[in-house]
DOPA-138001 format. One record per residue (C-alpha): residue in one letter; x, z, y. Coordinates in steps of 0.001 Angstrom, whole numbers, plus 500000, padded with zeros to 6 digits. Layout:
BEGIN
aXZY;...
***
This chain:
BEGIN
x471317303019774008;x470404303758777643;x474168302401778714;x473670299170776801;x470391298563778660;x472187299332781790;x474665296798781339;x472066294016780090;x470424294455783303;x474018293945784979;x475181291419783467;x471330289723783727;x471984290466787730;x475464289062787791;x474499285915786100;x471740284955788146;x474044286136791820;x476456283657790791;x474205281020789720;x472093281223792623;x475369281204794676;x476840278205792872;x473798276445794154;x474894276272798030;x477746274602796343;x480367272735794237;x480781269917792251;x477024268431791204;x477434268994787245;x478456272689788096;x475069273275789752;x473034271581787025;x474852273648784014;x474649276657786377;x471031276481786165;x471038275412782407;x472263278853782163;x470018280652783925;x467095278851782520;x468719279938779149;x469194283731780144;x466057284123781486;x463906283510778729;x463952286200777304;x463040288575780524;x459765285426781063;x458981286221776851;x458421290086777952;x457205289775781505;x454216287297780142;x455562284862781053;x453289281368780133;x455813279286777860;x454319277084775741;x452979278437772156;x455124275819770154;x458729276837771695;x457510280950770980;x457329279474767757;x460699277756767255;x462672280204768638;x463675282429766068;x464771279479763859;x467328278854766853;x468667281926767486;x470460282600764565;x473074279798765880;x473820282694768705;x474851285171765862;x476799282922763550;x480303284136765164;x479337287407764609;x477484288136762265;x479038286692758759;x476331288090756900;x473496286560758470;x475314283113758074;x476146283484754477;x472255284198754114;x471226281431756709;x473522279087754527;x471900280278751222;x468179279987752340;x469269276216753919;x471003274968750635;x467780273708748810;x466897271723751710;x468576268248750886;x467208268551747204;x463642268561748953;x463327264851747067;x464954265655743197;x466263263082740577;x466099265388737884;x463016267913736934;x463848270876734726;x460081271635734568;x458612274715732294;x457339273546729023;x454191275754728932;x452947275890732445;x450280273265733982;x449045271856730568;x445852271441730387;x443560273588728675;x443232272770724807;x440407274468723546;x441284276030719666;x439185273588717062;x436681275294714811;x437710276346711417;x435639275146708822;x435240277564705805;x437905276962702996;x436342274615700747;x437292274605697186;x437259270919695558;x435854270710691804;x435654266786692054;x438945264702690055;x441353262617692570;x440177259373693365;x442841257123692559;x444544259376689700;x444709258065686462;x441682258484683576;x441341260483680835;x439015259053678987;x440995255265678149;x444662254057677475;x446339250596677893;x446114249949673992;x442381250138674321;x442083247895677133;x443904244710675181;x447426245219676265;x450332243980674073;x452038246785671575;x455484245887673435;x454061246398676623;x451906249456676135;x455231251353674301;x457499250644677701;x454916251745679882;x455030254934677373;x458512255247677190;x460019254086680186;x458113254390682479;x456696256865681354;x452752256005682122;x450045257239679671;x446754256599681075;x445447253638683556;x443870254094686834;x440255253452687740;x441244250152689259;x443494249370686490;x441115250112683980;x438432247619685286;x440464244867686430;x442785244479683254;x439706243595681083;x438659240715683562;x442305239661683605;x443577239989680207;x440240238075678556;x440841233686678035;x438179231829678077;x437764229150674847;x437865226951677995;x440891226695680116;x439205225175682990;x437066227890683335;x439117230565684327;x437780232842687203;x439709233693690263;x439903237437690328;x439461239785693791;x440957243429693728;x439934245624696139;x440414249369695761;x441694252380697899;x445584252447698700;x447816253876696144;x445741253891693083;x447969251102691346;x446352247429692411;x450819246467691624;x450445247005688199;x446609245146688107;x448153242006688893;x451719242472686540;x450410243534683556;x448571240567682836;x450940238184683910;x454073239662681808;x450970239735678707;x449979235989679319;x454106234678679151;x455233236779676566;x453722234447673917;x455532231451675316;x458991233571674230;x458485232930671003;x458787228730671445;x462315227917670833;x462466225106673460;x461234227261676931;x463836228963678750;x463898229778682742;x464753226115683343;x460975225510683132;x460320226437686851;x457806228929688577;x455352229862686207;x454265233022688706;x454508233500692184;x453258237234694019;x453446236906697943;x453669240077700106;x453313240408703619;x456372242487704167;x460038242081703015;x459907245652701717;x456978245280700156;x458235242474698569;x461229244023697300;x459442246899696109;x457128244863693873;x460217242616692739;x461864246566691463;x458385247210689326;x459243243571688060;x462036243827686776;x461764247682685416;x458637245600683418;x460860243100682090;x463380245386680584;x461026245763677644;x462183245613673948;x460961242458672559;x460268243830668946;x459275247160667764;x461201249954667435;x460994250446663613;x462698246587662854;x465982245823663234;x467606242291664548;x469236241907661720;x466378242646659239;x465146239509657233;x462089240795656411;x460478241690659822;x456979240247660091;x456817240677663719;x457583237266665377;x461131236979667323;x460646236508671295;x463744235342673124;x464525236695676688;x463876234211678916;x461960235785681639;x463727236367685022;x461999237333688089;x463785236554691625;x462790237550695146;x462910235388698150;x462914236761701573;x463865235964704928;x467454236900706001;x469094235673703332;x471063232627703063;x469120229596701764;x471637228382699836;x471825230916697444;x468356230939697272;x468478227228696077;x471192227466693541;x468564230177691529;x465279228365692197;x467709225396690438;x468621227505687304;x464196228380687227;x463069231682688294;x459763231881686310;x457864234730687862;x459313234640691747;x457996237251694502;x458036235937698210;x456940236395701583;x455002233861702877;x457256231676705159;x460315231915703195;x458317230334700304;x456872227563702329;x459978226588703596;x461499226181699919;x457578223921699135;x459028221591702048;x462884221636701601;x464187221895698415;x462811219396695738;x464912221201692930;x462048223594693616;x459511223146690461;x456319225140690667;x454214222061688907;x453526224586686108;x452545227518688231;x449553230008686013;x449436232827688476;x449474233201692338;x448975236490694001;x448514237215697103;x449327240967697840;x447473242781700964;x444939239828702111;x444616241863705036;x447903242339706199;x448822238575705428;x446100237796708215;x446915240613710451;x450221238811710772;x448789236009711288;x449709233994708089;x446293231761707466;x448170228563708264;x451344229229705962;x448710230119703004;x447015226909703425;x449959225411704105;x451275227083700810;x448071226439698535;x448675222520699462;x452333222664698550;x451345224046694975;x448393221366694108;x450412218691695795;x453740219333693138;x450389219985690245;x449550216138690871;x452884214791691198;x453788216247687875;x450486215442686077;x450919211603687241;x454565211246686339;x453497212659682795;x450835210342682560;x452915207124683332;x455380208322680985;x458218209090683671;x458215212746683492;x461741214924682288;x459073218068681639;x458991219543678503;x456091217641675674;x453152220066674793;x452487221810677928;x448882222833678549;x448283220753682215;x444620221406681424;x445165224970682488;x444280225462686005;x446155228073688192;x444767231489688632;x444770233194692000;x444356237042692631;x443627238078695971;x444133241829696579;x442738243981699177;x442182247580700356;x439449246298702646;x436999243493703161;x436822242304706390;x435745238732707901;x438714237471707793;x439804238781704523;x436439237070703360;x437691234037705018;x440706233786703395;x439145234920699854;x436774231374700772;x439323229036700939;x441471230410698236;x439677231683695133;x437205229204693493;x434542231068691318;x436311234724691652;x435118237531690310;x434802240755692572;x436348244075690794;x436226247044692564;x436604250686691750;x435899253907693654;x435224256181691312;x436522257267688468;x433264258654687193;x431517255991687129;x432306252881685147;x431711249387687350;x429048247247685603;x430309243860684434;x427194241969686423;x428150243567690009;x431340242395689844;x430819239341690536;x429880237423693285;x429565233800693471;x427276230919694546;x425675228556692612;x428470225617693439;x430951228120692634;x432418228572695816;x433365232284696848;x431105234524698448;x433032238176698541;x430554239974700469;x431575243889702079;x429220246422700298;x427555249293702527;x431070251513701113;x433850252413703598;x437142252179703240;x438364256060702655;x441496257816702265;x442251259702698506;x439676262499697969;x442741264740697266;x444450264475700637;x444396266898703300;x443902265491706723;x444436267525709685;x445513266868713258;x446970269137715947;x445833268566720083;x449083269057721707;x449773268658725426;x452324265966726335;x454838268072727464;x454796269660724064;x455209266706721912;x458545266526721056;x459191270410719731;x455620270015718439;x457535267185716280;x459971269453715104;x458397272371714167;x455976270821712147;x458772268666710520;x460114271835709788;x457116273716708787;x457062270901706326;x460585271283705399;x460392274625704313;x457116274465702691;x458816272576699578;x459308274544696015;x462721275405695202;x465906272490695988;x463564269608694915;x462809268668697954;x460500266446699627;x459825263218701691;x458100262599704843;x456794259472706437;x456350259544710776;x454741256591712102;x455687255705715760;x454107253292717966;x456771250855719101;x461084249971717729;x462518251272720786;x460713255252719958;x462161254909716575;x465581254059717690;x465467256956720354;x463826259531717873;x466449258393715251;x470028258386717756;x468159261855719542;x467860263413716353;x471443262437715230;x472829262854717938;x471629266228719384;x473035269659719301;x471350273146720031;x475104274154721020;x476992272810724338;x479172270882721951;x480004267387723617;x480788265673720211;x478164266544717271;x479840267081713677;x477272264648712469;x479290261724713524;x482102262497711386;x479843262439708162;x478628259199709605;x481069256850708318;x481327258286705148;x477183257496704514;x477425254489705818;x480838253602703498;x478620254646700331;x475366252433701354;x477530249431701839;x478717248639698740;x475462249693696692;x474094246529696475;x475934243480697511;x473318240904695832;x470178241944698141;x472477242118700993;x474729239324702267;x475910241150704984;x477806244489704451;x476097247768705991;x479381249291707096;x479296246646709959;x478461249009712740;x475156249960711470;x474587253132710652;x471431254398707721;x471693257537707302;x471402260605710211;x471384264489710128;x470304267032712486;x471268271102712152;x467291271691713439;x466421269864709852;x468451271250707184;x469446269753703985;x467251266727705422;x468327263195705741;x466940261037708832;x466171257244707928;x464524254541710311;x462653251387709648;x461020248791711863;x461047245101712027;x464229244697714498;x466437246006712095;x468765243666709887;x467557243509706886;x470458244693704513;x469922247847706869;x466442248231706401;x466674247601702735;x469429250554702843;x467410252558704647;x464364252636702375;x466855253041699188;x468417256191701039;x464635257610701989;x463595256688698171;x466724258939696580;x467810255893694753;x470880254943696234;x474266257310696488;x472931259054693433;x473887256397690897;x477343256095691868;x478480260000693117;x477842262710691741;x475923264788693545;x477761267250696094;x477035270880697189;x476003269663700763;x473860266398699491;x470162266897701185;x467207267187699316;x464457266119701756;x464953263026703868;x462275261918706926;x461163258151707668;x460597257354711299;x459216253879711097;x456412251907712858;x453351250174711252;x455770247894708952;x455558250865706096;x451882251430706528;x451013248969703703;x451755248634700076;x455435250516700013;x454598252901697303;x457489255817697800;x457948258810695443;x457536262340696454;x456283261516699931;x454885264960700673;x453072264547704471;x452617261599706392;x453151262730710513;x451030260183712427;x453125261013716016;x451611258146717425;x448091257455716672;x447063253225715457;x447174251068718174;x445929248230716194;x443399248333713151;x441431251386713958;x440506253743711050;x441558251119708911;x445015251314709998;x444843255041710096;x443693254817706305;x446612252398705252;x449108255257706750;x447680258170705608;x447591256074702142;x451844256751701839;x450559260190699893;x448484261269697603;x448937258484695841;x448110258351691582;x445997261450691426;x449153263408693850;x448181265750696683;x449307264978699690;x448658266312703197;x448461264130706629;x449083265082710020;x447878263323713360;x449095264543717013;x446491264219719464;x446668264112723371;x444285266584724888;x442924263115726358;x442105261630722883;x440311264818721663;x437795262195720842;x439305260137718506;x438601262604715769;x435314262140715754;x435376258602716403;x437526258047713429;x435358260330711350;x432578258196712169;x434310255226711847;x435191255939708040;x431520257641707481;x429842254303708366;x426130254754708480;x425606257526706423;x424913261021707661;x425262263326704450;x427424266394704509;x427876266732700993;x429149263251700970;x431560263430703541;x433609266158701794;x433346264432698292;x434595261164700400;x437034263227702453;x436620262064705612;x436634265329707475;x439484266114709995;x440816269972709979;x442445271522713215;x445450273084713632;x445975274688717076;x449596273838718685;x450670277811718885;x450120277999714886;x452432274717714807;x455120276711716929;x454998279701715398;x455534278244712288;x458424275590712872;x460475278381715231;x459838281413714045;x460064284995716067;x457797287791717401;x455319287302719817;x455991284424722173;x459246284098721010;x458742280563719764;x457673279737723291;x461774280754723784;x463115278494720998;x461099276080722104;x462192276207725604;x466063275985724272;x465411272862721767;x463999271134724622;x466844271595726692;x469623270917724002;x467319267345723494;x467823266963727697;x471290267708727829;x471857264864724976;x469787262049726575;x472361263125730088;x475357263059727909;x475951259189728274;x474314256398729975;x473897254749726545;x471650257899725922;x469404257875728985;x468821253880728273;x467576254997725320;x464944257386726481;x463906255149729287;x463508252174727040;x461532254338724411;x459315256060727470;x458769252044728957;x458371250464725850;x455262253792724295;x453835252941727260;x452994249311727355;x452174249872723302;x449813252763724653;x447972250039726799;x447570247444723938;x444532249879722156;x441303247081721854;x438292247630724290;x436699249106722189;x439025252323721995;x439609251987725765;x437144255268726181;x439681257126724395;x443507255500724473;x443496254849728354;x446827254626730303;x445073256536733214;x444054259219731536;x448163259966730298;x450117262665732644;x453047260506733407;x455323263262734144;x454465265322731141;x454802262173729088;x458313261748730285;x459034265288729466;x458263264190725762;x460995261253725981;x463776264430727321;x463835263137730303;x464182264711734052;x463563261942736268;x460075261293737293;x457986257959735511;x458930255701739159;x462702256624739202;x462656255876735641;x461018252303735843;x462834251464739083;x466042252307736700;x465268249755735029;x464539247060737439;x467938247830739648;x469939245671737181;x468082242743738376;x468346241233741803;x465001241802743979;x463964240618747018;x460945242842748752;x461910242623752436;x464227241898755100;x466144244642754458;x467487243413751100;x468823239923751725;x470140237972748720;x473830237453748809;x474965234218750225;x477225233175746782;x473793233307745173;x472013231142747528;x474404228970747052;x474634229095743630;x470620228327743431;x471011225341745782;x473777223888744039;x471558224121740696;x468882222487742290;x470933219292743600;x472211219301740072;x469365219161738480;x468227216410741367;x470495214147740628;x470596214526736551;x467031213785736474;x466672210596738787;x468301206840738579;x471481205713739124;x470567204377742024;x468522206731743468;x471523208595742790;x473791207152745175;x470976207087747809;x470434211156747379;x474064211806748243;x474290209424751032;x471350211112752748;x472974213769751916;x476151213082753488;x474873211824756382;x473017214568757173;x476052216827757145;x477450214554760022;x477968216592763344;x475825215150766267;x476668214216769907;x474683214093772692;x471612214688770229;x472641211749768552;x473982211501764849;x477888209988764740;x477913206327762716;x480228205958760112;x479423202471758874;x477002201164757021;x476498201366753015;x475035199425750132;x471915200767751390;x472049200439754964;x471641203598755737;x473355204305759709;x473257206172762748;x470570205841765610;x473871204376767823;x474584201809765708;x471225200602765415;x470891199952769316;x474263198611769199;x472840196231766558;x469122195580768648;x471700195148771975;x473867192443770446;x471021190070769561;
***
């Protein structure tokens, strides 16, 4: 030690001799790095001596002398080099971020005491009263026995079949009818029953057959809902038109023969219209619709013949206005009384080629069904329904009087008026919702999915519905869950099942669907997180041969008929889907109904109509709503929103309009399994198999970006009046784009979006000079296509002439044109002539 200090101070001494002696001097540039050096040696020996440096270079020092050692020391610059590499990722594209750390605090909901129900279902069918009693035919009571295998009515059945089935000794007088009752308590069969009872009769005349016309029409909002009603159709007519004790051949039957004449056919857009009008040519006689489809057919096609029309239904009032259909219902209820008068006045004069003895007395007979009465359901029921009578039934206990159904005015006009009763969900359904931190969303999706999954008795199986808020989350939800692997496999061994499921929905049903399924679309997806479960998808964007596949797949009704049923066929299948299934679609076995995004439109009412996919006829059901921490409050809002004005306890759980929570750890715990925390794990690694899919392909990112864009703008249409609650500043962006498996932060992602298009936000990004020049040249383009021929031939003059190089600040001449139009020289020359 004491010889290395010795030689510092020598070599300290040698330095600064020579550099002091290289000052007398030398070339210039040797003196000032001489002294460079000694400034640089000396440091040190001014750091110990107090010297007064300034406090800032004390403090930069030691980052800088580490360059000194590099040579040396290989050590210190393999650590130097270690502790610099994170630098350039100070600003990162992608986030792997911790799925539980920094959510916010969730506080676990209060568990209400386990309450033991004693009251009957509300929509499940009665004990107490059959078909037979309630004036149905023999024929029609034994099928509804036999084949399909229904006993007893509903409540709603069992009040509005009396109103419907009774005839008045007066034709004319026949009362429009209004159904409103909760969802899934049978308003289908309401409205079919009485219409196959009032045609049957007319089988039995020798001369009708199906070339009469339209004798029926139902309209539904939805083409699903349309198709679905047009299946209960046609499962109705497949009665057997005499008892089963006589014989065809028997001579001495006293029961009357009926001849088979009654064909129902469903008209929808997407299909070709020609078809279409080659069977409204042969007659359909009892035709289901949605609403523009049939209009256009009132306005095009005069083989069309609906002069006869008895019934018209219209099927979820408020839908059809939600959709904004008013004008196409006028337009439609015109159509009809127009053709009525045409026919009636041809008969009259004696030019008519309908059949003789037809009752055109008979006025039409409109039903207007509804699960709720709102103003502009009461609108609609105003300009429709002339003298209806109101049926409604809520309970099954207690029988509806036959004066408080009605309600009319003295001119007979309608006056449907919306009693102090809320619209409420099944009294045997059990609601619950979870508060789950955005970040969590996605695994919080799974595990209760498969929670659900696991829950169900034996290999039956069983059906869920999840409602999403927008088409572009159910296409990412439905390609992420088909696509994704918890493995590093690149290529997922669903895709080589896919073919084959889309081969066997193709050719199920060729007469609903004009275009094959096999084309590229794909119905059916699995997932090894879900197993033995099918994954479906419905929203409006799809084709419709695809989303008629899809609910056919979800339903169980499809491969089953034609293969046999294989060791690896699942028995549960999942429905992502947006609003366009809330109403109406009446699906068997649906066990839970997943609300992942909560109603942007409709309120409770909508929240009612989705929760309304279970439980339905008497079933139990259970239905599950994911909260943000920042919509906490819509529980109670909703709550109140169904409880109306009325504050009793006991009331609210016979109504069921109480909300249970679920906290998100008992969700985990459940869907993943483990010890402990160990969820938190599995968690963790689904999360990361759902991130590594979404980075797999660019296709795949697009996806998630579009889905992440496209919830939030849907997030951001919630009414004023929900603005308190459903706010797009209250949302962690961040977190919210962890839920969409996605790294990048919410302004890389939109600016992803935007970098396909050309922008223009400063100087610094010109716009190419091609496209300038494109834009111009579309301009003079459009310039001269939109002016006169002669003002033609002036524009490109100017034109030209203003292209002319100058000299001496004067434009070059070159000759005059049909319009005169020269240089400034040629003008003097002209002035200096004269």
């Amino acid at each position: 030690m004491d010889d290395g200090l010795v030689l510092n101070l020598a070599v300290d001494d040698h330095s600064a001799s020579r550099s002091v002696g290289a000052k007398k001097g030398g070339r210039w540039t040797d003196r000032a790095k001489a002294k460079r050096v000694v400034k640089r040696k000396s440091r040190p020996d001014e750091k110990s001596a107090g010297h007064h440096a300034p406090i800032q270079d004390e403090e930069r020092r030691p980052s800088k002398r580490p360059r000194k050692e590099k040579e040396t020391s290989a050590s210190t610059s393999t650590r130097i080099t270690e502790q610099q590499r994170p630098a350039p990722s100070a600003r990162p594209n992608q986030i792997i971020s911790s799925l539980f750390s920094y959510n916010p605090k969730v506080e676990a909901p209060a568990q209400p005491p386990p309450k033991i129900s004693t009251s009957r279902p509300s929509n499940a069918p009665l004990d107490s009263s059959s078909f037979a009693s309630l004036g149905l035919d023999p024929l029609i009571v034994t099928h509804l026995t036999t084949k399909m295998k229904i006993t007893k009515p509903t409540s709603i059945q069992r009040s509005a079949l009396p109103a419907l089935l009774t005839t008045p000794t007066d034709p004319s007088n026949l009362r429009d009818v209004f159904i409103q009752s909760q969802t899934g308590s049978g308003k289908t069969l309401s409205f079919l029953l009485p219409i196959l009872q009032d045609l049957l009769p007319l089988s039995s005349l020798s001369y009708i057959d199906r070339s009469i016309g339209t004798l029926a029409i139902i309209i539904a909002p939805t083409r699903e809902l349309a198709k679905q009603i047009s299946d209960v159709l046609e499962t109705l007519l497949q009665l057997r038109l005499r008892p089963e004790d006589e014989s065809a051949d028997d001579p001495s039957a006293s029961s009357t023969r009926l001849t088979r004449w009654l064909v129902s056919g469903l008209l929808t857009g997407g299909a070709t219209r020609t078809h279409e009008k080659a069977r409204l040519r042969k007659g359909i006689p009892i035709l289901v619709s949605t609403p523009g489809r049939l209009l256009d057919h009132l306005q095009n096609t005069s083989s069309f013949n609906v002069a006869k029309c008895r019934w018209l239904v219209l099927d979820e009032a408020d839908r059809l206005m939600d959709l904004g259909f008013e004008e196409t219902i006028n337009g439609i209820m015109k159509g009809l009384e127009g053709r009525r008068k045409l026919a009636i006045t041809a008969v009259q004069e004696g030019k008519s080629m309908e059949v003789g003895g037809w009752d055109w007395e008979r006025r039409r007979r409109t039903i207007l069904c509804s699960a709720t009465i709102e103003e502009n359901v009461q609108k609609l029921a105003g300009t429709t329904l002339v003298n209806p009578l109101m049926v409604k039934a809520t309970e099954v206990d207690k029988p509806i009087p036959a004066a408080s159904t009605s309600a009319t005015t003295e001119d007979g006009g309608a006056q449907v008026v919306a009693m102090g009763e809320k619209f409420t969900p099944p009294s045997q359904l059990a609601q619950k919702y979870v508060v789950v931190p955005l970040k969590l969303r996605l695994v919080a999706l799974v595990a209760l999915l498969r929670s659900l999954i696991a829950q169900s008795p034996g290999r039956r199986g069983i059906k869920i519905i999840v409602f999403l808020s927008c088409t572009d989350s159910v296409d990412f939800h439905w390609n992420l869950l088909g696509g994704s692997t918890i493995d590093n496999d690149t290529e997922p061994a669903e895709k080589k099942k896919g073919s084959e499921g889309d081969d066997s929905d193709s050719d199920e049903d060729q007469e609903d669907a004009e275009e094959p399924v096999s084309r590229g679309e794909k119905v059916e997806v699995r997932n090894a997180l879900l197993p033995d479960t099918s994954i479906y998808r419905l929203h409006g964007s799809l084709p419709t041969p695809t989303r008629l596949a899809s609910l056919r797949g979800f339903a169980g009704t499809g491969s089953a008929k034609s293969k046999p049923a294989a060791a690896d066929t699942p028995t549960s299948s999942i429905l992502l889907c947006t609003s366009v299934a809330s109403r109406g679609l009446d699906l068997p076995l649906v066990r839970a109904v997943v609300q992942y995004d909560l109603p942007t439109e409709g309120g409770a009412t909508e929240y009612v109509h989705r929760v309304g996919r279970t439980a339905r006829a008497g079933k139990g059901g259970e239905a599950w709503s994911i909260v943000a921490p920042s919509e906490s409050e819509w529980v109670k809002w909703v709550e109140g929103k169904m409880r109306g004005d009325e504050k009793d306890a006991a009331a609210d759980e016979k109504r069921n309009i109480t909300l249970t929570g679920v906290t998100i750890d008992s969700v985990l715990k459940a869907g993943f399994g483990g010890k402990g925390t160990e969820y938190e794990g599995r968690a963790t690694d689904v999360q990361l198999a759902f991130e590594r899919w979404v980075l797999r392909k660019k296709e795949n990112a697009g996806f998630a970006r579009k889905a992440y864009l496209s919830h939030m703008r849907a997030y951001a249409t919630h009414p004023a009046n929900e603005k308190h609650i459903f706010h797009i500043r209250h949302l962690h962006l961040g977190h919210l784009a962890k839920s969409f498996a996605l790294r990048e932060a919410p302004k890389a992602v939109t600016n992803s979006q935007d970098a396909s298009r050309p922008t223009r936000k400063g100087k610094d990004v010109p716009a190419p000079q091609k496209e300038r020049k494109s834009n111009k040249e579309k301009s003079d383009k459009w310039e001269i296509d939109h002016i006169g021929e002669a003002e033609k031939r002036m524009q490109a003059i100017v034109r030209a002439q203003g292209r002319l190089t100058k000299q001496g600040g004067v434009m070059m001449s070159t000759g005059s044109s049909e319009f005169q139009i020269t240089g400034g020289d040629a003008l003097a020359k002209l002035v200096g002539s004269r």
